[in-house]
N, CA and C atoms as an extended XYZ file, in Angstrom:
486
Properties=species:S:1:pos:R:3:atomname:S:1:resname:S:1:resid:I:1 pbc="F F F"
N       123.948       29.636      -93.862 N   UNK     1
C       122.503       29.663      -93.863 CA  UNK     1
C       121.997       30.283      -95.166 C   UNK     1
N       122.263       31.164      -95.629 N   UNK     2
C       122.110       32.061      -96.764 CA  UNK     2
C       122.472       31.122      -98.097 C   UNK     2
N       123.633       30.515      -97.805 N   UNK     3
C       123.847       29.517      -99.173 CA  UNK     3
C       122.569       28.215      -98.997 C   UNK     3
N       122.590       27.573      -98.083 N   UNK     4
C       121.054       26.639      -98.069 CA  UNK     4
C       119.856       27.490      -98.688 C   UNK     4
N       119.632       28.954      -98.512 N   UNK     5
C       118.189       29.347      -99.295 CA  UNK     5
C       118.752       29.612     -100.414 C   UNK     5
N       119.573       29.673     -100.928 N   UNK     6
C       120.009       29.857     -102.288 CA  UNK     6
C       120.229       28.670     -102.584 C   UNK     6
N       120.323       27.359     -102.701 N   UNK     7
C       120.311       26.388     -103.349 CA  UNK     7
C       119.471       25.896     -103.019 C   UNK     7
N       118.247       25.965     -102.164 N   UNK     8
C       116.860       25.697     -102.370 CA  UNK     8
C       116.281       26.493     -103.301 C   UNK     8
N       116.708       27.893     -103.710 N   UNK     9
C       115.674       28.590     -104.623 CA  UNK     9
C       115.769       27.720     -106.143 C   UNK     9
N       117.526       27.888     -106.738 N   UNK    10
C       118.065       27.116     -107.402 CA  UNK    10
C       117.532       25.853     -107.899 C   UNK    10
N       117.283       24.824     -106.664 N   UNK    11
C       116.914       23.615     -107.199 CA  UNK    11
C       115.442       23.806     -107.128 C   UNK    11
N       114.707       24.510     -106.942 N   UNK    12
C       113.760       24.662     -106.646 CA  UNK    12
C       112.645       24.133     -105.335 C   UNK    12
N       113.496       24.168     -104.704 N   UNK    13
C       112.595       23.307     -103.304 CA  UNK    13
C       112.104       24.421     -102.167 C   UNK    13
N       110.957       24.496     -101.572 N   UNK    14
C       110.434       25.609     -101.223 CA  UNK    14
C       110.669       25.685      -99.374 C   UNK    14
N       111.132       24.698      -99.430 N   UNK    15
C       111.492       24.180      -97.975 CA  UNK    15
C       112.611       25.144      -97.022 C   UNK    15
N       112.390       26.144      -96.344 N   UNK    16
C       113.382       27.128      -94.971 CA  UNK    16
C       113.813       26.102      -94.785 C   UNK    16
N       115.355       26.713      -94.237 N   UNK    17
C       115.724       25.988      -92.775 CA  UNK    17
C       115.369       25.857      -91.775 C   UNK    17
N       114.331       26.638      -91.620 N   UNK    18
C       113.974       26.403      -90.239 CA  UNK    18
C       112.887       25.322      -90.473 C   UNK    18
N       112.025       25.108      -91.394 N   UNK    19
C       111.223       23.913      -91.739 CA  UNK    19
C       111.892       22.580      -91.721 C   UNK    19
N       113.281       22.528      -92.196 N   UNK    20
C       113.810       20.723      -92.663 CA  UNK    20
C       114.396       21.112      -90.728 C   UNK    20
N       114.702       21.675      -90.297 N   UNK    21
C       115.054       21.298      -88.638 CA  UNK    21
C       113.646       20.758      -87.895 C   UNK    21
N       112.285       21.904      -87.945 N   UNK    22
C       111.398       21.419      -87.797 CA  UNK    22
C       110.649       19.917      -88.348 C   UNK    22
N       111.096       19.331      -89.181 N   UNK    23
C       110.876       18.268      -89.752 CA  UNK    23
C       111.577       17.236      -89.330 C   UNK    23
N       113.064       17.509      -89.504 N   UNK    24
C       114.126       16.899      -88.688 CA  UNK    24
C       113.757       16.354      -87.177 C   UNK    24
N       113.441       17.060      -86.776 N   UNK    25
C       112.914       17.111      -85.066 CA  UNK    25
C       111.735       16.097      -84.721 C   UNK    25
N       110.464       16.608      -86.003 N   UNK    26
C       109.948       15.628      -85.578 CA  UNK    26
C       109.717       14.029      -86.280 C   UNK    26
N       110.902       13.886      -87.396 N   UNK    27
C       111.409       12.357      -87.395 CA  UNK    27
C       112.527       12.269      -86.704 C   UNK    27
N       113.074       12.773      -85.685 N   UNK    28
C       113.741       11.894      -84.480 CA  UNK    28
C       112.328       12.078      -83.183 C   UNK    28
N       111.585       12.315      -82.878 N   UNK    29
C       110.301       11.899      -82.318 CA  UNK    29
C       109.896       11.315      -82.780 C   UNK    29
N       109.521       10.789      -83.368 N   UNK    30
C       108.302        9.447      -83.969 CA  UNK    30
C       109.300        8.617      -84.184 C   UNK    30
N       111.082        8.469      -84.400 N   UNK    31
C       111.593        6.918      -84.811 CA  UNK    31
C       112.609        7.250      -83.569 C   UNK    31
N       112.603        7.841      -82.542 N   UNK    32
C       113.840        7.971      -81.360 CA  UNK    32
C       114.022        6.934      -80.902 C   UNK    32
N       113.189        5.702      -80.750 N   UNK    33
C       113.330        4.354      -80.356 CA  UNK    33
C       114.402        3.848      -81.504 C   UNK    33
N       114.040        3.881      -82.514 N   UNK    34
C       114.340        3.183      -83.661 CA  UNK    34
C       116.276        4.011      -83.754 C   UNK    34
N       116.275        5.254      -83.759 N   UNK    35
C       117.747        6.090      -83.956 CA  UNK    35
C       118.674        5.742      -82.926 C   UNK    35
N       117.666        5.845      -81.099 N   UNK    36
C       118.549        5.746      -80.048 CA  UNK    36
C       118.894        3.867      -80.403 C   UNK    36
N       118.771        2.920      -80.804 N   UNK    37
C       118.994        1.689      -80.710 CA  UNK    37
C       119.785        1.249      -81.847 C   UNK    37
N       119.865        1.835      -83.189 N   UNK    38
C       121.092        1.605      -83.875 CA  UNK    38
C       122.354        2.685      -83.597 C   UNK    38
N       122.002        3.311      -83.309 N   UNK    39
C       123.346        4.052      -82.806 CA  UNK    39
C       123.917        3.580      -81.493 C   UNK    39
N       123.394        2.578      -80.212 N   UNK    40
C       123.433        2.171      -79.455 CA  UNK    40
C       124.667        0.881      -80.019 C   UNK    40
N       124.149        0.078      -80.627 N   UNK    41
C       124.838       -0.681      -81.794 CA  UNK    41
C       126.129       -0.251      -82.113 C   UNK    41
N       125.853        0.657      -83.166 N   UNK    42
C       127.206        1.258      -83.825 CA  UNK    42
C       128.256        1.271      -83.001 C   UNK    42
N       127.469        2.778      -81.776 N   UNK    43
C       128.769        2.620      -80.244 CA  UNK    43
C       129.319        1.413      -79.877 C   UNK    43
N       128.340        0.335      -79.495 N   UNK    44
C       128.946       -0.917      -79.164 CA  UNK    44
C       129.956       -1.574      -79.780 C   UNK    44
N       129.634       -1.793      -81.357 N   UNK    45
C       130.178       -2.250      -82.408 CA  UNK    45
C       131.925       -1.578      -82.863 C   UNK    45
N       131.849       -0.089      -82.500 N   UNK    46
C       132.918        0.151      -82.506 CA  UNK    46
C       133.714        0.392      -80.834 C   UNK    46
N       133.339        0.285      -80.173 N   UNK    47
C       133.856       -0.015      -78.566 CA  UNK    47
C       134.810       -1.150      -78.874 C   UNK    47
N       134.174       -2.461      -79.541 N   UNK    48
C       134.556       -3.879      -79.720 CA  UNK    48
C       135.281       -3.982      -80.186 C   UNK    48
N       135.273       -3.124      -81.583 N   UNK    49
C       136.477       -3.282      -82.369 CA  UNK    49
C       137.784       -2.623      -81.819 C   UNK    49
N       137.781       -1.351      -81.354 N   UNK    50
C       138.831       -0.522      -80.316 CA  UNK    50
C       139.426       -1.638      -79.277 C   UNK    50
N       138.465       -1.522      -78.686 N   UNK    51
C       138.901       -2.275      -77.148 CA  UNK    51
C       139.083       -3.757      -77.330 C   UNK    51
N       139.337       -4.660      -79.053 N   UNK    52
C       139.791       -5.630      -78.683 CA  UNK    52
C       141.002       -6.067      -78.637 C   UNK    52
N       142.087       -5.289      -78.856 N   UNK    53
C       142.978       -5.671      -79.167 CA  UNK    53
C       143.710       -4.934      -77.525 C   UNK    53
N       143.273       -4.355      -76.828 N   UNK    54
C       143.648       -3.779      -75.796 CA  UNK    54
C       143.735       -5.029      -74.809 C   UNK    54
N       144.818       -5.211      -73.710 N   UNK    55
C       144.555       -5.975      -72.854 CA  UNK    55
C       143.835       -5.459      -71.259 C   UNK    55
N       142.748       -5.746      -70.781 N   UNK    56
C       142.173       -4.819      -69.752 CA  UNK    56
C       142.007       -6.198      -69.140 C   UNK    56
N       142.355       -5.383      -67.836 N   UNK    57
C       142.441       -5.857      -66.679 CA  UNK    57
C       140.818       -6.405      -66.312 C   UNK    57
N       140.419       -7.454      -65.063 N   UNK    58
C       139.536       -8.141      -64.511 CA  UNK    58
C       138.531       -6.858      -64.345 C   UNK    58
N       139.401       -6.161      -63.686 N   UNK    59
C       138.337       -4.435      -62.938 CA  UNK    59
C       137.983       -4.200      -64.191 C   UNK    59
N       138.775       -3.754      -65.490 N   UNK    60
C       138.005       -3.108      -66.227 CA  UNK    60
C       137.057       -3.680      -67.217 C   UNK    60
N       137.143       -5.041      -67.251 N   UNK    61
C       136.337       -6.007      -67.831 CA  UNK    61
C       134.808       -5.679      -67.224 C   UNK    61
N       134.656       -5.693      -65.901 N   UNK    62
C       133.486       -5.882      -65.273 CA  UNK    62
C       132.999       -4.394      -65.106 C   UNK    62
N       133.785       -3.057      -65.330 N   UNK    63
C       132.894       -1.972      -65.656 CA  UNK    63
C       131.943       -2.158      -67.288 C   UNK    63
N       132.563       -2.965      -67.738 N   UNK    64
C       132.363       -2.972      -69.953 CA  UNK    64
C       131.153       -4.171      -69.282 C   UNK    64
N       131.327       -4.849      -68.557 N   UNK    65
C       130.296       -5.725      -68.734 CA  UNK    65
C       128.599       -5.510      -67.774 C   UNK    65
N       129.464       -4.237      -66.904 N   UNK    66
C       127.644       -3.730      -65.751 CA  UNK    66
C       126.520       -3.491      -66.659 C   UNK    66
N       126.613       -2.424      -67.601 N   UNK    67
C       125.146       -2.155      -68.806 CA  UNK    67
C       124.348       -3.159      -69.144 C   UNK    67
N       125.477       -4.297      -69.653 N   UNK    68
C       124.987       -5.608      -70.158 CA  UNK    68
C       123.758       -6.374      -69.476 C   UNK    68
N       124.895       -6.350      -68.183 N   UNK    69
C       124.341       -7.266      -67.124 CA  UNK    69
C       123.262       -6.513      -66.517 C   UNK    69
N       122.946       -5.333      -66.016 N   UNK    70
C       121.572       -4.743      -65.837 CA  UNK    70
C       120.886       -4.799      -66.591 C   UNK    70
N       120.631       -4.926      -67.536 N   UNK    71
C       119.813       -4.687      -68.935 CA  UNK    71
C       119.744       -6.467      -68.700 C   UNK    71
N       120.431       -7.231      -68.769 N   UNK    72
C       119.630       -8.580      -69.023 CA  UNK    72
C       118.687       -8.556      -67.440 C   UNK    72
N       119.237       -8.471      -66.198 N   UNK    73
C       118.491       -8.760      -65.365 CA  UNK    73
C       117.361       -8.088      -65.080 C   UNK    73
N       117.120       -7.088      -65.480 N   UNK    74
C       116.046       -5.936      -65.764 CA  UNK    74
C       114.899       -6.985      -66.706 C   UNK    74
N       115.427       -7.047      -67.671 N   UNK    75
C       114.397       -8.093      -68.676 CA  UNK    75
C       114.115       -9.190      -68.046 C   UNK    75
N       115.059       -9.961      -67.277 N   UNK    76
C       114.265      -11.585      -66.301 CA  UNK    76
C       113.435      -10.871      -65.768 C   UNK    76
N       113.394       -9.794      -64.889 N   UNK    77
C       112.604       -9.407      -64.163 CA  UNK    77
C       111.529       -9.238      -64.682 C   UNK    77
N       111.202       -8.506      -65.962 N   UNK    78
C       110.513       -8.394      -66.836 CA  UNK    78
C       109.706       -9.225      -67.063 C   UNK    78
N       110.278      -11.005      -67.528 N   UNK    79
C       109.346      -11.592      -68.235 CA  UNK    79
C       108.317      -12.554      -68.017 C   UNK    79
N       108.405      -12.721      -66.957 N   UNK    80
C       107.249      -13.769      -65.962 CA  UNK    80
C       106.355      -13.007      -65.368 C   UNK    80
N       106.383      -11.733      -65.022 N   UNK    81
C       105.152      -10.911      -65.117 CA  UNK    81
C       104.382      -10.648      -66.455 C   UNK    81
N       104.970      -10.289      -67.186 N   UNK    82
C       104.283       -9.747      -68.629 CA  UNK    82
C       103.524      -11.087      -69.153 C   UNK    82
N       104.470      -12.370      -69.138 N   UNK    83
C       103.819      -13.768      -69.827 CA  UNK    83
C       102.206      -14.109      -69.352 C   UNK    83
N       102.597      -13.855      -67.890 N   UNK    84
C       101.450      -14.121      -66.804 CA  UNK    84
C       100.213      -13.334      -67.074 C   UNK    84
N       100.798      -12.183      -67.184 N   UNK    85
C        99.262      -10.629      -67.145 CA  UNK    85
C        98.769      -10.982      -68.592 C   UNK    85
N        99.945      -11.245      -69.200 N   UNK    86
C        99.052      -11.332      -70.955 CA  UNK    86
C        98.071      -12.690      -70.977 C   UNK    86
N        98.538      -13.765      -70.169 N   UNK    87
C        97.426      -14.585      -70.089 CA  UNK    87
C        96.518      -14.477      -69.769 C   UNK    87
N        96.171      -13.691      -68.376 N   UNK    88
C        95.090      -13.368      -67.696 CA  UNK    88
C        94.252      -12.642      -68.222 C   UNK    88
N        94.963      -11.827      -68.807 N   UNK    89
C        93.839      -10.599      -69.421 CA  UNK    89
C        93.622      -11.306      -71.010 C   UNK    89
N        94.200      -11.956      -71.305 N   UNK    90
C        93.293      -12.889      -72.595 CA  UNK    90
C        92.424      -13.573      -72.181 C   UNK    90
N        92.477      -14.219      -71.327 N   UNK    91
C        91.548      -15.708      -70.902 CA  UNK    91
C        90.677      -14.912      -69.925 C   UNK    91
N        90.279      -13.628      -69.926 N   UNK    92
C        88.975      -12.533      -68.950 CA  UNK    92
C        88.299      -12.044      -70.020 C   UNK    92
N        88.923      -11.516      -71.236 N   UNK    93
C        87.983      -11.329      -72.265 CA  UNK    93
C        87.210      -12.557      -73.180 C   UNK    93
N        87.699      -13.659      -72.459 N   UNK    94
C        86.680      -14.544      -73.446 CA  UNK    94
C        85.623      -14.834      -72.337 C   UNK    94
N        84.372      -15.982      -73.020 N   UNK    95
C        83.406      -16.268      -72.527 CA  UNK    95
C        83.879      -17.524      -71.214 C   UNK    95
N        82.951      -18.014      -70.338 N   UNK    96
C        83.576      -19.164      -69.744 CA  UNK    96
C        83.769      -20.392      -70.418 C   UNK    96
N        82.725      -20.717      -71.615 N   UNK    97
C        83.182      -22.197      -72.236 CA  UNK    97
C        84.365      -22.112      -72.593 C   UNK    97
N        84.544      -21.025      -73.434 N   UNK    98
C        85.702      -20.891      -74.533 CA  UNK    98
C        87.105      -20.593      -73.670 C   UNK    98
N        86.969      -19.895      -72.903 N   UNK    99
C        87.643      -19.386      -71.675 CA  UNK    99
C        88.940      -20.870      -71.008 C   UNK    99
N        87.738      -21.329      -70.257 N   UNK   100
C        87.847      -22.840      -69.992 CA  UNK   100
C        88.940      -23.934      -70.956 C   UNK   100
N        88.731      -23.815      -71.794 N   UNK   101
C        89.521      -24.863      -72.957 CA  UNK   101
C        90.574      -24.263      -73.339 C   UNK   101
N        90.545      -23.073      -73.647 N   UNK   102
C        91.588      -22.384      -74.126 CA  UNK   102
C        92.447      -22.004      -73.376 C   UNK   102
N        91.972      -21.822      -72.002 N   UNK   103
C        92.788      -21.949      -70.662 CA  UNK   103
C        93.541      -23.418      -70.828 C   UNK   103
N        93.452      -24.030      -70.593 N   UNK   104
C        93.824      -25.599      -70.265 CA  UNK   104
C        94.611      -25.184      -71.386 C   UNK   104
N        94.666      -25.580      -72.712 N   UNK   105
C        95.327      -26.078      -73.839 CA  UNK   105
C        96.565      -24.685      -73.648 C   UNK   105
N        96.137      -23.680      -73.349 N   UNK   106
C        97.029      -22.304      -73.311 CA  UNK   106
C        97.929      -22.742      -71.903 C   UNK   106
N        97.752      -22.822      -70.949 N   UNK   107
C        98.573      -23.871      -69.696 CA  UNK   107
C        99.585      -24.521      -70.199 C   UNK   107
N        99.063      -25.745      -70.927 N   UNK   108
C        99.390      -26.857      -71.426 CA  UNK   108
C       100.566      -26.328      -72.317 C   UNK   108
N       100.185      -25.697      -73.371 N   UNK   109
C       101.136      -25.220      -74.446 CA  UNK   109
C       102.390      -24.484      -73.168 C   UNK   109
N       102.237      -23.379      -72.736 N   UNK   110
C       103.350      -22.801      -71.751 CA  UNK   110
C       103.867      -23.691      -71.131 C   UNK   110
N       103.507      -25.083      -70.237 N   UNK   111
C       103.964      -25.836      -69.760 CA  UNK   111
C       104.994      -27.019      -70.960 C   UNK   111
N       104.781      -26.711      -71.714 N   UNK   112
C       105.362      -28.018      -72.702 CA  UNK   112
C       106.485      -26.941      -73.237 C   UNK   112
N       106.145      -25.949      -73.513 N   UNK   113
C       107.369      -24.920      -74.200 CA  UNK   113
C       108.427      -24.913      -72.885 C   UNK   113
N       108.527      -25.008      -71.773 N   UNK   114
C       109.163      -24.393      -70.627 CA  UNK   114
C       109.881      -26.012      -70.429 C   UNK   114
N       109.522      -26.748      -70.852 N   UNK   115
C       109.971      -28.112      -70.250 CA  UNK   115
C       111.149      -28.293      -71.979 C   UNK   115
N       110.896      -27.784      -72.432 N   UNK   116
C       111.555      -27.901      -73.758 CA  UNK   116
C       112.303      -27.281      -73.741 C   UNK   116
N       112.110      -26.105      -73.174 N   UNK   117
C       113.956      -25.113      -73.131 CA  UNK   117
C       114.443      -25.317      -72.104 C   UNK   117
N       113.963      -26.321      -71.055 N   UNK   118
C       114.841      -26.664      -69.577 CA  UNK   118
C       115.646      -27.943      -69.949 C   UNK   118
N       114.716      -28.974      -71.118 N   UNK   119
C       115.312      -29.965      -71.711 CA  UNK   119
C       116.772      -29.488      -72.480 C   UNK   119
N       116.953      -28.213      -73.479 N   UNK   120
C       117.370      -27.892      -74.490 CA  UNK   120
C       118.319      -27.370      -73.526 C   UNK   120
N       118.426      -26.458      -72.309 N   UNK   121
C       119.186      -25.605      -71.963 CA  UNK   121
C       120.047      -26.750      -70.942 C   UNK   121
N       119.465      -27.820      -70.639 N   UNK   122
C       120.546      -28.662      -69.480 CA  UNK   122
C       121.444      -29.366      -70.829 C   UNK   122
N       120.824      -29.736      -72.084 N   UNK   123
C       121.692      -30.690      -72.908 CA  UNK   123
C       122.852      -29.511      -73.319 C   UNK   123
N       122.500      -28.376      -73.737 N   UNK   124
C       123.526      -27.108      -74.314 CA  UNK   124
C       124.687      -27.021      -73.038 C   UNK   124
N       123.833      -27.226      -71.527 N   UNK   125
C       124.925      -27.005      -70.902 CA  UNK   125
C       125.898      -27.801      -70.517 C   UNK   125
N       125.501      -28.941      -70.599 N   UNK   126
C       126.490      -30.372      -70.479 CA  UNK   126
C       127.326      -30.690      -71.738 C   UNK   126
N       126.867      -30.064      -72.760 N   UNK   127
C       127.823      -30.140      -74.073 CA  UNK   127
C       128.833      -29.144      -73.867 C   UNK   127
N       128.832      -27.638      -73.791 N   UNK   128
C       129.646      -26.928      -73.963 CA  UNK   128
C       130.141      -26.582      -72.749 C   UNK   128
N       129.560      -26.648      -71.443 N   UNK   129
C       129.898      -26.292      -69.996 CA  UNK   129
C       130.456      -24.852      -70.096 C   UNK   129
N       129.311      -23.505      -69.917 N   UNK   130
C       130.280      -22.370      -70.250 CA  UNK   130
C       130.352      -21.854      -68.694 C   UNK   130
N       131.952      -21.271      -68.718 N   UNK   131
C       132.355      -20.624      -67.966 CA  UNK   131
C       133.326      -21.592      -67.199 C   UNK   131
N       133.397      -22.939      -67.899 N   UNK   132
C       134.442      -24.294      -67.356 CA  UNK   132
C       135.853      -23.511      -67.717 C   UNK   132
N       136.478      -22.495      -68.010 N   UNK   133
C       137.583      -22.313      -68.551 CA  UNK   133
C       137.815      -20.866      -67.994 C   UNK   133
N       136.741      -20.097      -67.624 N   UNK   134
C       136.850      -18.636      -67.058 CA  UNK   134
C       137.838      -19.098      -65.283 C   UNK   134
N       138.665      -18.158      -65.125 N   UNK   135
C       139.670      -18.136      -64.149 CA  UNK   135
C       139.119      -17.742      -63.287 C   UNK   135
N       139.367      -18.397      -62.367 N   UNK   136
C       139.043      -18.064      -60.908 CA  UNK   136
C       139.188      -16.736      -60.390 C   UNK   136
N       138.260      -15.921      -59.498 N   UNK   137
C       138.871      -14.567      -59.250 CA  UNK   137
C       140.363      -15.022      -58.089 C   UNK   137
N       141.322      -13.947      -57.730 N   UNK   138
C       141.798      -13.950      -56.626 CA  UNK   138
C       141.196      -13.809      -55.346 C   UNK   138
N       141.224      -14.594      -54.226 N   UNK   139
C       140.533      -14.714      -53.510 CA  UNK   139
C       141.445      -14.438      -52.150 C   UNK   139
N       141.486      -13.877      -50.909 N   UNK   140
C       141.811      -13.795      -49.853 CA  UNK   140
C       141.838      -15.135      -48.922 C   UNK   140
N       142.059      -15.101      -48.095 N   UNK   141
C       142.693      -16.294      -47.065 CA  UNK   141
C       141.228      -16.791      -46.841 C   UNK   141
N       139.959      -16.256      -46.334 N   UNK   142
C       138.929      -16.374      -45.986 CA  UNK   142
C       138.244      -17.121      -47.419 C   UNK   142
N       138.098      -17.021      -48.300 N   UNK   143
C       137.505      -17.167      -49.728 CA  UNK   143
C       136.514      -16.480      -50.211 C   UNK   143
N       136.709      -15.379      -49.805 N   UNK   144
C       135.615      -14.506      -49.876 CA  UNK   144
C       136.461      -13.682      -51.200 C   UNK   144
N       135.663      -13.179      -52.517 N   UNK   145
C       136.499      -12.420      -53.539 CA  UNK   145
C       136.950      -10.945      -52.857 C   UNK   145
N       137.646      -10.528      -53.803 N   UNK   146
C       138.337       -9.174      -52.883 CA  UNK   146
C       137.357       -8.124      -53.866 C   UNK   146
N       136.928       -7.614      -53.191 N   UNK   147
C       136.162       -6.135      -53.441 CA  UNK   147
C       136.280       -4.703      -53.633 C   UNK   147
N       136.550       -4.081      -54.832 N   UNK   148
C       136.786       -2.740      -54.185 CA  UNK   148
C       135.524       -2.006      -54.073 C   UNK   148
N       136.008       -0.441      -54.063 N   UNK   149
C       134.733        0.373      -53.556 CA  UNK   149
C       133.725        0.462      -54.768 C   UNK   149
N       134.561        0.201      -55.886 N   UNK   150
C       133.455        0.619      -57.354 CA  UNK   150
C       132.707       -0.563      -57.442 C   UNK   150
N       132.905       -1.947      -56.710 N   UNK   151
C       132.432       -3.289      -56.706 CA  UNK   151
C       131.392       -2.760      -55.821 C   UNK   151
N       130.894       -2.290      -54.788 N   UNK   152
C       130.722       -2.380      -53.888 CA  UNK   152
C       128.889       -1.036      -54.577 C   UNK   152
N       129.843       -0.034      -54.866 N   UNK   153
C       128.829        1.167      -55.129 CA  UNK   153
C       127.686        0.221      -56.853 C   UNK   153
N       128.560       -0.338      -57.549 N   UNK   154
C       127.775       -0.827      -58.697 CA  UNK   154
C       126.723       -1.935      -58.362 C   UNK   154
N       127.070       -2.467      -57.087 N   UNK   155
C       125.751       -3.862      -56.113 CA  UNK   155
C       124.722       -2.582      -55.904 C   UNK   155
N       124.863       -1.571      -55.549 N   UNK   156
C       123.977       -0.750      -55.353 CA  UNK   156
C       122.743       -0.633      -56.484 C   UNK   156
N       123.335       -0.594      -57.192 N   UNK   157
C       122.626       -0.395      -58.569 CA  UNK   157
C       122.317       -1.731      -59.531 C   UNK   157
N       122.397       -2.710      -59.158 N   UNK   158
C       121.974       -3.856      -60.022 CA  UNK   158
C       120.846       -4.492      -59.447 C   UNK   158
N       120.070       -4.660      -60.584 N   UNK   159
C       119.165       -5.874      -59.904 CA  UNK   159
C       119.117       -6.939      -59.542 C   UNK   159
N       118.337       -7.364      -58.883 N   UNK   160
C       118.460       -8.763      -57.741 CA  UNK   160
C       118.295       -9.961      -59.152 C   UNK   160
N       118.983      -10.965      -59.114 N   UNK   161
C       118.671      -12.039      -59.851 CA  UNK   161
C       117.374      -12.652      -59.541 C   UNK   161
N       116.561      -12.850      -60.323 N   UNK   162
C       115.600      -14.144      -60.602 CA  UNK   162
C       115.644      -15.286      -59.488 C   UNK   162
């Protein structure tokens, strides 16, 4: 601590330590979105590189893959409310003429975009067919998949599909 105020006097910078922590502190408040999400990254990024050369089992595949998979179904859930409310509350602040037309053509546009990625997403899936090559789980006499208890406690915690 004593050598930091001595090479602030030195270089001349008038700045305590206890000021660049205080400062410190509050640029991880104002960019914590921005810090917690590339370091989110990084972790990932080096998880990937570690854990690819490892061979892991089905079980431990599907603990590496729960975050993922909550986090996307969290966002479906997400996005047909938000699309919807942002329409509504655009097309309430206008007048009724303007309202009216811009409604229709704003419809229209969402309806033509949605028919275009249902077009785009059946041709992508008949070209590449994914998951035509993923292995069957092991299955019991009944055909029901076999379950353990961590299968069982992680349904607890996921969200319902779309």
């Amino acid at each position: 601590m004593e050598w930091c105020c001595a090479l602030c006097q030195q270089t001349g910078l008038t700045m305590v330590p206890g000021a660049v922590l205080a400062r410190g502190r509050d640029v991880c408040k104002r960019n914590g979105l921005l810090i917690l999400s590339v370091l989110s990254v990084t972790v990932g990024c080096l998880l990937g590189f570690f854990l690819r050369t490892r061979r892991l089992s089905p079980q431990e595949i599907s603990y590496f893959q729960f975050p993922g998979e909550l986090l996307m179904r969290m966002l479906k859930m997400l996005i047909l409310p938000l699309v919807v409310s942002s329409l509504m509350s655009g097309l309430a602040s206008l007048d009724a003429k303007t309202s009216s037309r811009l409604g229709i053509l704003t419809v229209a546009y969402y309806l033509w975009t949605t028919f275009v990625a249902v077009i785009v997403g059946i041709i992508m899936v008949s070209i590449i067919h994914p998951g035509g090559a993923a292995q069957k789980e092991t299955t019991e006499q009944s055909g029901k998949p076999i379950m353990s208890s961590a299968d069982a406690l992680l349904d607890l915690i996921r969200a319902p599909e779309n």
